[in-house]
C-alpha positions, 0 to 999 in steps of 0.5 A: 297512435297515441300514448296510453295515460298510465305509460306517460304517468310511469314515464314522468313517475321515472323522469321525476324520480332521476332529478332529485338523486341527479341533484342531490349528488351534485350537491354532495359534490360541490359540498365536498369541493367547496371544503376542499378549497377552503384554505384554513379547513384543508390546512387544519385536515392535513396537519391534524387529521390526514397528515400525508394521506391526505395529500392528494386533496391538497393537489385537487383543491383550487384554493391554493397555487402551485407554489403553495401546494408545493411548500405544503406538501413539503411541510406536511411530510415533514409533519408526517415523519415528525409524528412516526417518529414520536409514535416510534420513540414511545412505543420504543419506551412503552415495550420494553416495560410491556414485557418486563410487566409480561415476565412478572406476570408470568414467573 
């Protein structure tokens, strides 16, 4: 029994219209992991973007061995607890002139 034209025609009209979204995610992926194996970029991300958030890219990116991952790992907690740690030292300077501002302000 053979198949009405309008059938085929919605059938291809479906078939055509999954290619390119199948495509474009693909795409979008291997776009992604290339910047992920980029050595320079990914260390850039770390140390001035992410910083221990951002981690687990280093662990799926092939651009870097074991060892290396490692040592950057290290590194970049190491990174993490020195920017807390300045974050911490200003904050302890700026609230103590906070309230003191608050108080005259309210008084």
């Amino acid at each position: 029994m053979p198949v009405p034209t309008s059938e085929l025609d919605s059938q291809a009209h479906r078939d055509a219209k999954k290619v390119p979204e199948k495509a474009h995610s693909e795409g979008k992926t291997q776009s992604w992991q290339n910047l992920v194996d980029r050595p320079v970029m990914l260390i850039l991300v770390l140390f001035f973007v992410t910083a221990a958030p951002g981690l687990p890219l280093l662990w799926i990116s092939r651009g870097f061995s074991l060892t290396g991952k490692i040592v950057l790992t290290i590194l970049v907690l190491i990174w993490t607890a020195l920017v807390l740690w300045g974050f911490y030292l200003v904050m302890a300077w700026c609230l103590p002139k906070i309230w003191q501002s608050i108080q005259v302000l309210t008084s």
